[in-house]
C-alpha positions in Angstrom: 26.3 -12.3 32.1 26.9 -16.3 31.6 24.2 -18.0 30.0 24.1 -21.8 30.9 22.2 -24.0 27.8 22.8 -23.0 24.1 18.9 -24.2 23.2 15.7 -22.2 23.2 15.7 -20.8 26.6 19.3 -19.8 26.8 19.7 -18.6 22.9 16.4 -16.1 23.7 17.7 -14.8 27.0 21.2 -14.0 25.4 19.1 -12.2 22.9 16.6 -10.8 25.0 19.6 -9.4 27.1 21.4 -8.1 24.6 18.1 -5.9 23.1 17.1 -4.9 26.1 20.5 -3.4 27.1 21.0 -2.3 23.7 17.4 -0.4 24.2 18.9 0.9 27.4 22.1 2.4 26.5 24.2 -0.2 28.7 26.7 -2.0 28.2 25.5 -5.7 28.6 28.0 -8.6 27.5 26.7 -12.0 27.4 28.4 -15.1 27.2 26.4 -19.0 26.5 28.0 -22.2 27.7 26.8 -25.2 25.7 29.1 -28.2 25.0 27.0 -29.2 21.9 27.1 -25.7 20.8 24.5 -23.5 19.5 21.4 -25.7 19.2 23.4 -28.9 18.6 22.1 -31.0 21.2 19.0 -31.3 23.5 15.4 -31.4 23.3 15.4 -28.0 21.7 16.7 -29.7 18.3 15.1 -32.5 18.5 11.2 -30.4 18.9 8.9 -31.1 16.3 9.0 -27.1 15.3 5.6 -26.7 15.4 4.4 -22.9 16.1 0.7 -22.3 17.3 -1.1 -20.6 19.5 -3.9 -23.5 20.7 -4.6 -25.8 23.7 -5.7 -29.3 22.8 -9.3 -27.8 23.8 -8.9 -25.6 20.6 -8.8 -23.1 22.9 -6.0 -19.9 22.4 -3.3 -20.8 25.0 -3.0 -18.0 28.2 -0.9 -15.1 26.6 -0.7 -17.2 23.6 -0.9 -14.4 21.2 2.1 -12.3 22.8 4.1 -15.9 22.7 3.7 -15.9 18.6 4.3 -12.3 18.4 7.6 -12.6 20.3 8.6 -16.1 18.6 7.9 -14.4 15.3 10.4 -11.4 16.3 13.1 -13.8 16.8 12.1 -16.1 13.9 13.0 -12.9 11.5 15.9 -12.2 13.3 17.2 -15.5 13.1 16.6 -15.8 9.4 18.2 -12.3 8.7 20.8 -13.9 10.2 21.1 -16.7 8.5 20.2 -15.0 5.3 17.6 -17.6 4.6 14.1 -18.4 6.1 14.2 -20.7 8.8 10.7 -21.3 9.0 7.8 -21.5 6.4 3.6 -19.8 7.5 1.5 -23.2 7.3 -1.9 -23.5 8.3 -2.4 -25.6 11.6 -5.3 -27.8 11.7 -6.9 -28.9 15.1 -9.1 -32.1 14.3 -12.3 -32.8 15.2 -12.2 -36.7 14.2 -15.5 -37.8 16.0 -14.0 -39.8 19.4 -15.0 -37.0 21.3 -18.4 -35.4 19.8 -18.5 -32.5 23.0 -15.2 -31.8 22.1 -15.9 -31.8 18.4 -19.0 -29.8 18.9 -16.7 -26.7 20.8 -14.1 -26.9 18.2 -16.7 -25.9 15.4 -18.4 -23.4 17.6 -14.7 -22.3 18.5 -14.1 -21.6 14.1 -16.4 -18.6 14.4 -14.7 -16.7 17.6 -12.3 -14.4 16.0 -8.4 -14.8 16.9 -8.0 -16.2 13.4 -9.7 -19.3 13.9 -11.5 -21.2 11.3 -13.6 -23.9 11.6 -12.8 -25.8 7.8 -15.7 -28.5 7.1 -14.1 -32.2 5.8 -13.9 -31.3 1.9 -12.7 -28.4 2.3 -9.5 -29.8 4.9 -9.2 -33.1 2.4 -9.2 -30.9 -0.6 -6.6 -28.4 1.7 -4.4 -31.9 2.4 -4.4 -33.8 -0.8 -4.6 -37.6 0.2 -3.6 -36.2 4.1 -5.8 -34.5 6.8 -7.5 -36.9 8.3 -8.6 -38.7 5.3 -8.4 -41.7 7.0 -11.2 -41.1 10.2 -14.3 -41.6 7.8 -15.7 -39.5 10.6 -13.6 -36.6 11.1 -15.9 -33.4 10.1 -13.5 -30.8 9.7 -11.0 -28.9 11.5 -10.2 -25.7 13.8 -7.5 -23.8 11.4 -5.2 -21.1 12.9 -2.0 -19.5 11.0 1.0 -21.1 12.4 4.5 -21.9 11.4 6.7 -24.8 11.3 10.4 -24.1 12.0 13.2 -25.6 11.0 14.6 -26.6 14.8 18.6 -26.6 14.1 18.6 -23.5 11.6 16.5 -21.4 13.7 18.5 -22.1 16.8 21.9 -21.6 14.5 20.5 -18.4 13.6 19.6 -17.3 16.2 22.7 -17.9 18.1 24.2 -15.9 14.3 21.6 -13.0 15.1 23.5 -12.3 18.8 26.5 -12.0 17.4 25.2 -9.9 14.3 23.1 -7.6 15.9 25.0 -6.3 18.9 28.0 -4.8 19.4 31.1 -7.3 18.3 32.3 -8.2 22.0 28.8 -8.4 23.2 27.8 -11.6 22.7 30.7 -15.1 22.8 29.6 -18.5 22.6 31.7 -20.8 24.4 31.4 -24.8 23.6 32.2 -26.1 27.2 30.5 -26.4 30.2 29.6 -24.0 32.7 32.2 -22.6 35.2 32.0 -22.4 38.4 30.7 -20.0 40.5 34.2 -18.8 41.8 35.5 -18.7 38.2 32.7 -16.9 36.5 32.9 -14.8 39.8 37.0 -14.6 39.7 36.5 -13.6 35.6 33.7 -10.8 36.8 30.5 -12.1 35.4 27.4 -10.6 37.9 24.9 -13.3 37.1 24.5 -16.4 35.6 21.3 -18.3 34.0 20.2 -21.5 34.0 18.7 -22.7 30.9 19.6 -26.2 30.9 16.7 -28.3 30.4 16.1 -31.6 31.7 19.8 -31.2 33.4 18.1 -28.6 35.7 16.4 -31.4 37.0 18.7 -32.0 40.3 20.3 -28.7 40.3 21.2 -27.0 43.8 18.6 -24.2 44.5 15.4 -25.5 42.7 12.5 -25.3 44.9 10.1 -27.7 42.8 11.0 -30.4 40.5 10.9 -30.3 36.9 9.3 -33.2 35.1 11.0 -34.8 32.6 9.3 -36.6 29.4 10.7 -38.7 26.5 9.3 -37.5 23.4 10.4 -39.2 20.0 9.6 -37.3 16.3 10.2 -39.4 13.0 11.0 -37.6 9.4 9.1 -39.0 6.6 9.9 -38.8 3.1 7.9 -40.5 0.3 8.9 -43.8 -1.2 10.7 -44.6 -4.2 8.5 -43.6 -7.5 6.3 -41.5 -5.3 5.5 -38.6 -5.4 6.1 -35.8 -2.6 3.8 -35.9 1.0 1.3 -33.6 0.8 2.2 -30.7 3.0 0.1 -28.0 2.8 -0.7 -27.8 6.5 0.0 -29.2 9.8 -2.2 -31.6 11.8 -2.5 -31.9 15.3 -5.4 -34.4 17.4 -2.7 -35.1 20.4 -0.6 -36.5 17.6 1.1 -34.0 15.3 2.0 -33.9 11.2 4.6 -31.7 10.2 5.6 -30.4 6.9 9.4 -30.0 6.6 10.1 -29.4 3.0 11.5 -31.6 0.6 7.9 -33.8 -0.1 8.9 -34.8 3.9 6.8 -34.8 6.6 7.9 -35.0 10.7 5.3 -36.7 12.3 5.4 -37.5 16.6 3.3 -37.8 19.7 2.6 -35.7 22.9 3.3 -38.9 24.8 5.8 -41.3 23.3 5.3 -44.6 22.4 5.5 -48.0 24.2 6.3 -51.2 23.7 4.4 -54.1 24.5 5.6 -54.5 28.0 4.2 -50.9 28.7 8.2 -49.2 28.0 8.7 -46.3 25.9 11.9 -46.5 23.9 14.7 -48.3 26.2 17.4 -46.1 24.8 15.7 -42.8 25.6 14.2 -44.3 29.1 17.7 -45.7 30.1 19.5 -42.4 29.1 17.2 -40.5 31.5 17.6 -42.9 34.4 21.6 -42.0 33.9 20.4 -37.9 34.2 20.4 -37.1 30.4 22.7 -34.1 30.6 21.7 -31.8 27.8 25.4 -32.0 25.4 24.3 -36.0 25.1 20.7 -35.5 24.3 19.1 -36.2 21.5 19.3 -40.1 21.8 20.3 -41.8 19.1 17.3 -44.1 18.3 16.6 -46.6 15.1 14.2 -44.8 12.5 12.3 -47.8 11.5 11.5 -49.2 14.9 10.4 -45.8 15.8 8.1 -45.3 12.8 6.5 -48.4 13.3 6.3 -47.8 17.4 4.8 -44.2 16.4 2.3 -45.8 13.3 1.2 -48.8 15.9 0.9 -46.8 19.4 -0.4 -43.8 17.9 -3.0 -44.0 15.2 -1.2 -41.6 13.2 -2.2 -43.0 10.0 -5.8 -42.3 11.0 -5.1 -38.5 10.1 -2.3 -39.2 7.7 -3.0 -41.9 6.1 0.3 -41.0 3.6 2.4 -42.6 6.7 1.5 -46.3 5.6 3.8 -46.1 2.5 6.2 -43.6 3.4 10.1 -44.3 4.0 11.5 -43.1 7.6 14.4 -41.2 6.7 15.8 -39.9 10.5 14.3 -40.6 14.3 14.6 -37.2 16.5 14.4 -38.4 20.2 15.2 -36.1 23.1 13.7 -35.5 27.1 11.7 -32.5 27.9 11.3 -31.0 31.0 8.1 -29.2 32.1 7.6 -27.1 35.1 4.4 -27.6 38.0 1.3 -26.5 36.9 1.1 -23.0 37.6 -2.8 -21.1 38.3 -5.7 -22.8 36.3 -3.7 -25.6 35.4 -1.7 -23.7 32.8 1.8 -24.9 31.6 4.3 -22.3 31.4 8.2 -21.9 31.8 9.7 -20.8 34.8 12.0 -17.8 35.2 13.1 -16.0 38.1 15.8 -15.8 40.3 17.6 -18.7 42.4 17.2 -18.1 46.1 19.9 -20.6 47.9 21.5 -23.5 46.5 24.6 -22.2 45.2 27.6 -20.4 47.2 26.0 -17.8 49.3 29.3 -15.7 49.6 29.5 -15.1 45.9 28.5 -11.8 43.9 27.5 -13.8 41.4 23.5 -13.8 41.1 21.8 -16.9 39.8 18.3 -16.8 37.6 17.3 -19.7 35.3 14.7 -20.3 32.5 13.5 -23.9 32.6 10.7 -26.0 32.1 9.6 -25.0 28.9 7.3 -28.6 28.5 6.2 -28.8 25.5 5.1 -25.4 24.6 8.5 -24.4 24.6 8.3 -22.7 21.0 5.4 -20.5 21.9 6.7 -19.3 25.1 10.4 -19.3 25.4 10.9 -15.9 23.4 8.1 -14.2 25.7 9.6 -15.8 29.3 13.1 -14.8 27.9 12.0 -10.9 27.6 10.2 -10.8 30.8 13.7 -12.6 32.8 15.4 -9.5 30.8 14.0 -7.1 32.6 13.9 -7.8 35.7 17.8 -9.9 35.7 18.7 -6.1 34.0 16.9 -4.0 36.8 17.8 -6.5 39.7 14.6 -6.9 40.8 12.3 -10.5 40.2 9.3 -9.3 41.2 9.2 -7.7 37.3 8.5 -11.2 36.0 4.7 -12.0 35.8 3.5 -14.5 38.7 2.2 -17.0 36.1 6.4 -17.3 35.4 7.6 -17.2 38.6 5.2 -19.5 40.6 7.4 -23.0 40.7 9.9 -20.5 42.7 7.7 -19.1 45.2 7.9 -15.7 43.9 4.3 -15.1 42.9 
């Protein structure tokens, strides 16, 4: 099997592949094409690493559960792996800051409906977050908590690309830093199927029957100023903007939308990449960490919940472009997997499948769409992957 993107999608279907065959007593070889590597370029690395199960209603996400169970799986595989954790347990704190008192209202009713949510009144979240959570929105009155995790982004894919090696037979699994061959090489060297996990480089490739939307996201790494002492990072913050705790008294901190200027642009740099088709080995985009803390800090409010932010130093900038798939059934965002019907060379043996669109729930969902493409890549047949995955390709 050829595995085209070494990020989240493409590291979790080599891995998923690789068990499953394992499981089944066959003799499955997988090989991923990334030029960057394993996790060294693309809008994987550049994610925020923030694992949780909630909508922005405070709502658990469809299947959101089975997502952490699966993500976890692969978390401690990675880190076995690696022989260190790539990920730390942190509380995740949905905030009910007062802009919105309907919204505010179902969050707090939400802390008392099982699924390990808590609803944590102010003092008890300011007391939680030091000098942090939302001590800055005088009316903020507490918080929907749920256990989450924030991962260390380039370990965890490093790991897990360590783990397929590790795990498996020697000559199972081969990681090649070059691009994807053609379908009359992979089908000369005898590969029978190849998947397409390239991100925002999907967009425009033969055989897609939707179109992936791509969106410019930028995260910024704080650390704390000279003579300061750490960030306080007991637990991660989300209101539509996001606090991260990354060790080290840091803290990543980033937007679902990304900033603009005052002409109405986001960050030239990233918007002029993607106008040129942002292939995935030159993504993340380089961009200055000071003009994007102070883009983030003046677009975003994100001092409102952190008010730490104000004096903290910018240490690094993380900019990358996501892709998400259509809306599938009820609105929900989910990846797509399935298999490619058309686009390529019709005469070749070679069958093509992809895992794309991952949007910006890629960390919850990637391990959980990788197992289900698995299966039914493994037993030839696509109608094994739940409709809410296969949708975008007209395979519900």
């Amino acid at each position: 099997m050829a595995v085209a993107g070494g990020g989240l999608a493409g590291l979790a279907t080599a891995h998923a592949l690789l068990s499953l065959g394992l499981a089944l007593d066959r003799d499955v070889r997988v090989r991923v094409w990334d030029p960057a590597g394993a996790g060294g370029a693309g809008a994987s690395r550049a994610a925020a690493g923030l694992l949780h199960p909630l909508t922005p209603r405070g709502t658990v996400a469809f299947r959101g559960p089975e997502g952490m169970a699966a993500t976890r799986a692969l978390l401690a595989s990675a880190s076995a792996a690696l022989g260190r954790p790539c990920y730390a347990d942190v509380p995740v704190a949905r905030l009910a800051l007062g802009d919105d008192l309907k919204r505010d209202a179902k969050l707090k009713t939400l802390g008392g409906s099982g699924e390990g949510r808590e609803w944590w009144p102010a003092d008890r979240l300011h007391a939680a977050g030091g000098a942090g959570a939302g001590a800055g929105a005088e009316s903020c009155e507490g918080a929907l908590v749920v256990p989450g995790a924030a991962v260390d982004m380039a370990a965890y894919l490093e790991g897990l690309s360590l783990a397929c090696a590790r795990d498996f037979a020697q000559s199972s699994y081969a990681l090649e830093r070059a691009p994807l061959p053609s379908q009359a090489a992979l089908c000369s060297d005898g590969y029978d199927a190849v998947v397409y996990c390239t991100g925002a480089s999907a967009i425009g490739l033969p055989g897609f029957p939707f179109t992936l939307t791509p969106s410019p996201g930028v995260n910024v790494v704080f650390g704390p100023a000279e003579g300061a002492g750490p960030l306080p990072s007991s637990l991660a913050l989300i209101a539509g903007k996001y606090v991260v705790p990354v060790g080290g008294g840091a803290a990543l901190a980033g937007a679902l939308q990304v900033p603009r200027d005052a002409d109405g642009r986001a960050f030239a740099p990233l918007l002029d990449h993607l106008g040129a088709g942002c292939p995935a080995r030159e993504c993340p985009v380089a961009v200055d960490a000071r003009a994007a803390a102070d883009a983030l800090l003046d677009a975003t409010s994100l001092g409102r919940i952190y008010p730490p932010l104000a004096g903290a130093v910018p240490v690094e900038a993380r900019a990358g472009v996501r892709a998400s798939s259509p809306p599938g059934p009820g609105g929900r965002l989910l990846p797509t997997a399935g298999r490619l019907l058309g686009g390529g060379d019709d005469s070749s043996p070679v069958a093509r499948w992809a895992l794309v669109g991952l949007g910006a729930r890629g960390l919850l969902y990637h391990a959980l769409a990788a197992a289900h493409l698995a299966e039914a890549l493994l037993a030839d047949d696509s109608d094994l992957i739940p409709p809410e995955f296969a949708h975008a390709l007209g395979q519900e």
